[in-house]
C-alpha positions in Angstrom: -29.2 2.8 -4.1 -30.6 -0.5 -5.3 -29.7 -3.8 -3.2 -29.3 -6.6 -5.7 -27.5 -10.5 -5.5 -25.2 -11.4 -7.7 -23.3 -15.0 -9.1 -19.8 -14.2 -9.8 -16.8 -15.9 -11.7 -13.4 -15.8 -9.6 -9.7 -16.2 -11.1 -8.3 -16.7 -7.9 -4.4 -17.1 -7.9 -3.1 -19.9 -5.2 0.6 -20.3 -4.5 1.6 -22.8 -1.9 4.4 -20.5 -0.9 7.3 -18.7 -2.8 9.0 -21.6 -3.8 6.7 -23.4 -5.5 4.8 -22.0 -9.0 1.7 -20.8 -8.5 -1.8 -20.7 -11.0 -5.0 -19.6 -11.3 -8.3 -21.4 -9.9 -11.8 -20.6 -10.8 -14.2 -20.8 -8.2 -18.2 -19.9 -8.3 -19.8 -17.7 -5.7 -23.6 -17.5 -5.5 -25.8 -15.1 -4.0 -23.6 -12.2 -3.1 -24.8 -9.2 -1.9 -24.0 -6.0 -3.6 -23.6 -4.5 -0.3 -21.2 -6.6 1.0 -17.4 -5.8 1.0 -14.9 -7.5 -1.3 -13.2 -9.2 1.3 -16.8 -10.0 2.6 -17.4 -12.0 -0.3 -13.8 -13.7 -0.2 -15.1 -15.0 3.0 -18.4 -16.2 1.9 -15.6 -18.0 -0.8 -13.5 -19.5 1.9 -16.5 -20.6 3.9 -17.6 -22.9 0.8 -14.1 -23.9 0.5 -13.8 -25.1 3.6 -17.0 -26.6 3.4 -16.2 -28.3 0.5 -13.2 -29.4 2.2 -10.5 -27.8 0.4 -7.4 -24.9 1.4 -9.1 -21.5 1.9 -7.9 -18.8 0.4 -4.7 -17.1 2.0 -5.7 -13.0 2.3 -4.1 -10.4 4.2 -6.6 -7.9 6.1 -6.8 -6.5 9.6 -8.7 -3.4 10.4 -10.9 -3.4 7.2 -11.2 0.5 7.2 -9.3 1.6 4.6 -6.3 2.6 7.2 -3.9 -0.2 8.0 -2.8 -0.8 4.5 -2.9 -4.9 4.8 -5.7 -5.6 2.2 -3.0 -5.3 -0.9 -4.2 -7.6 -4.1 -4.6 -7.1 -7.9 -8.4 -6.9 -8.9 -9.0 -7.4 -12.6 -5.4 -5.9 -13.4 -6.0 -2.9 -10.7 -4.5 -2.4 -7.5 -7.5 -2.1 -4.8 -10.0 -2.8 -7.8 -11.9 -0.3 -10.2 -12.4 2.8 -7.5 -10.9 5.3 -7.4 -8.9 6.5 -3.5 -9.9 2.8 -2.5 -8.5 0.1 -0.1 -9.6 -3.6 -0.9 -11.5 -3.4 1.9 -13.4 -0.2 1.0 -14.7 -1.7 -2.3 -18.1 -3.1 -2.4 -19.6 -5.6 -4.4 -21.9 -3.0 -6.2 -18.9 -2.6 -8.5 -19.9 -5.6 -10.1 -22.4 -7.3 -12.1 -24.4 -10.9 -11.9 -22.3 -13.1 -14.4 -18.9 -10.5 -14.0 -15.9 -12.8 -13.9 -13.4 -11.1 -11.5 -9.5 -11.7 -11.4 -7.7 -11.3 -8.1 -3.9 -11.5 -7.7 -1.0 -10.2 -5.0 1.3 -7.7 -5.8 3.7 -8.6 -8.4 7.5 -7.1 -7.3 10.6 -9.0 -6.3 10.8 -6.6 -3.2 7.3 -8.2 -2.5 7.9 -12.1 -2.4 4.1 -14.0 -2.2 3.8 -15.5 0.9 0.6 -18.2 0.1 -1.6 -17.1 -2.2 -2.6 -13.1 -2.2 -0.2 -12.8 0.6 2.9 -10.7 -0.1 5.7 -9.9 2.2 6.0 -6.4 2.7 8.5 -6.0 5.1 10.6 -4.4 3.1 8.7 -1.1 4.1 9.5 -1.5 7.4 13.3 -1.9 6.9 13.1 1.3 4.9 11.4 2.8 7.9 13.6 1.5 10.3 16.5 3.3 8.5 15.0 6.5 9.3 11.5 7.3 9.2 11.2 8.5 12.5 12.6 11.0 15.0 14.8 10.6 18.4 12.9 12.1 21.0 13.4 12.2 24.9 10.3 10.3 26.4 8.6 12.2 29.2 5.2 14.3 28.9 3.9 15.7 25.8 4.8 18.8 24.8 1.7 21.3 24.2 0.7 21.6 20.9 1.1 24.7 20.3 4.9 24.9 21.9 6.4 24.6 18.1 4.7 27.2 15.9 4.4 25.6 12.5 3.4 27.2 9.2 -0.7 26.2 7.7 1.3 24.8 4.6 4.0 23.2 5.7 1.4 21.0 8.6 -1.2 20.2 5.9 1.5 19.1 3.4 2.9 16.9 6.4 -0.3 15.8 6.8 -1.5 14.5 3.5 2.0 13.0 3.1 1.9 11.3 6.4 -1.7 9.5 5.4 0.4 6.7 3.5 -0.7 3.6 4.6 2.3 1.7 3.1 0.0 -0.5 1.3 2.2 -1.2 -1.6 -0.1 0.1 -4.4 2.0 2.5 -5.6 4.9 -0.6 -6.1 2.7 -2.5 -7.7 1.5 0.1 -10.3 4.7 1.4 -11.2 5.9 -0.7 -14.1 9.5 -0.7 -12.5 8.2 -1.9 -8.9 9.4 1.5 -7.5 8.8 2.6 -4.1 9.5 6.2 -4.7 5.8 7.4 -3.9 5.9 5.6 0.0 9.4 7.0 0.7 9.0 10.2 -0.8 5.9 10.4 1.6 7.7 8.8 4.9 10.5 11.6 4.4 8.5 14.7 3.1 5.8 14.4 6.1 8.8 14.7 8.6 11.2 17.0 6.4 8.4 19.7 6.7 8.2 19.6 10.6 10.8 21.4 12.5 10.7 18.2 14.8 12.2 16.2 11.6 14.8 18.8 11.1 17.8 17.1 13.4 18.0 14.0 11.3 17.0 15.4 8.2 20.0 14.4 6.0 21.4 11.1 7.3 17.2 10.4 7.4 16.9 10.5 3.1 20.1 9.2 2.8 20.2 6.1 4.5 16.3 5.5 3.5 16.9 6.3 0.1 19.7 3.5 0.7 17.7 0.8 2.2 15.5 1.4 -0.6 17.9 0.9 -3.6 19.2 -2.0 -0.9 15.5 -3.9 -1.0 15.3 -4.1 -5.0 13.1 -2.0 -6.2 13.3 -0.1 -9.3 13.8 3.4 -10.2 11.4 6.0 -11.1 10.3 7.6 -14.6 8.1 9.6 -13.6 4.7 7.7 -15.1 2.4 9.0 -12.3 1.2 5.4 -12.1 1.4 5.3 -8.3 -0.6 8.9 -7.8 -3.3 7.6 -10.2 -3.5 4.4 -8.0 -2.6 5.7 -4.4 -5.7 5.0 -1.7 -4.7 7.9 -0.1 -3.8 10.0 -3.3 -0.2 10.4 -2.2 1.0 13.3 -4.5 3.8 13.3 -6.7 5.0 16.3 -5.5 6.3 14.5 -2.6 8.7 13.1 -5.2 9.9 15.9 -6.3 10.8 16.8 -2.6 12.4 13.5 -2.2 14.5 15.0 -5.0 15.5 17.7 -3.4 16.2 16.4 -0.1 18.4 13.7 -1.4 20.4 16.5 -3.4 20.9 18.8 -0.7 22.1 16.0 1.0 24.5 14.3 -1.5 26.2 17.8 -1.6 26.0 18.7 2.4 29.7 16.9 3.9 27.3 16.9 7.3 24.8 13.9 6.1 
């Protein structure tokens, strides 16, 4: 694959914090690589910033893998940018071209209030989580792996659910801000184990609650978030959100 440099054009959007409006800036970068990362070449930006004596750029990022779901920002009207099953981080500058003018942006939701800058608050994930994404188990030693026969299907389904990063792509896709995609894959990757089975129907219930509870909107079934997903988060899992809220609703044992 070729190695080129590039000069780019950057719409940057700078917010002091949520209570104040915020606009674009346009800033120049010179010489980037095209193998660099995107968030490499935000920090060749902030470096001349700061050089230059003014604010860096406020960014969320952490492992810069692709797995802990921090690196959430709008590039040129796309979450993650133009690939496709792509963090932030996992783009590379060889998406561009010398002269491209690139926009960058946070998420835009009211459940997702901009911190400074591209930094959102997402911690209305972990209140949804909180209200039942998990299990009650007795610590001690761990159980063999094998102790709890499980069926092929039900562990891979569990297990292409449970690769949500809670990145808030899908939210910020979805033309009504929903969050349908990242519950429906926090309770279908534990609804399929039999280890989820105990808390199965107060689990949907009181996440689906905390979920209505945080603001976001419903969904219309688009397919927005799938199309968008880094992890390609199916919309099947939806549909089994669906069904676990239903049988809930109707069971008097929630």
């Amino acid at each position: 694959m070729e190695h080129y440099h590039m000069n780019l054009n950057l719409k940057v959007w700078r917010q002091k914090n949520s209570n104040t409006k915020g606009d674009f800036k346009t800033y120049q970068v010179k010489n980037i690589s095209s193998e660099m990362s995107f968030l490499e070449m935000f920090d060749v930006l902030n470096e001349q910033l700061i050089t230059e004596g003014e604010e860096p750029v406020a960014f969320d990022h952490d492992c810069r893998e692709g797995i802990c779901g921090m690196c959430s920002m709008y590039i040129n009207g796309k979450p993650h940018g133009p690939w496709q099953a792509n963090t932030t981080c996992q783009l590379h500058m060889r998406a561009f071209k010398d002269g491209d003018t690139i926009v960058v942006e946070p998420w835009r939701a009211n459940a997702f209030p901009v911190i400074k800058d591209l930094t959102v608050n997402r911690s209305a994930f972990d209140r949804i989580i909180q209200a039942g994404g998990y299990i009650s188990v007795n610590t001690g030693n761990a159980v063999d792996g094998n102790a709890l026969p499980i069926n092929k299907d039900n562990a891979d389904n569990s297990f292409a659910a449970a690769m949500c990063i809670g990145c808030g792509a899908c939210v910020a896709a979805c033309k009504n801000s929903s969050a349908m995609l990242f519950l429906s894959a926090k309770v279908s990757h534990l609804a399929l184990l039999p280890q989820g089975e105990p808390e199965r129907k107060s689990r949907v219930m009181n996440m689906v609650a905390q979920m209505d509870k945080e603001g976001f909107g419903a969904c219309t079934n688009t397919g927005a978030c799938e199309a968008t997903c880094p992890k390609e988060i199916s919309l099947t899992n939806i549909a089994r959100l669906n069904s676990e809220y239903l049988g809930a609703s109707l069971s008097a044992d929630k």
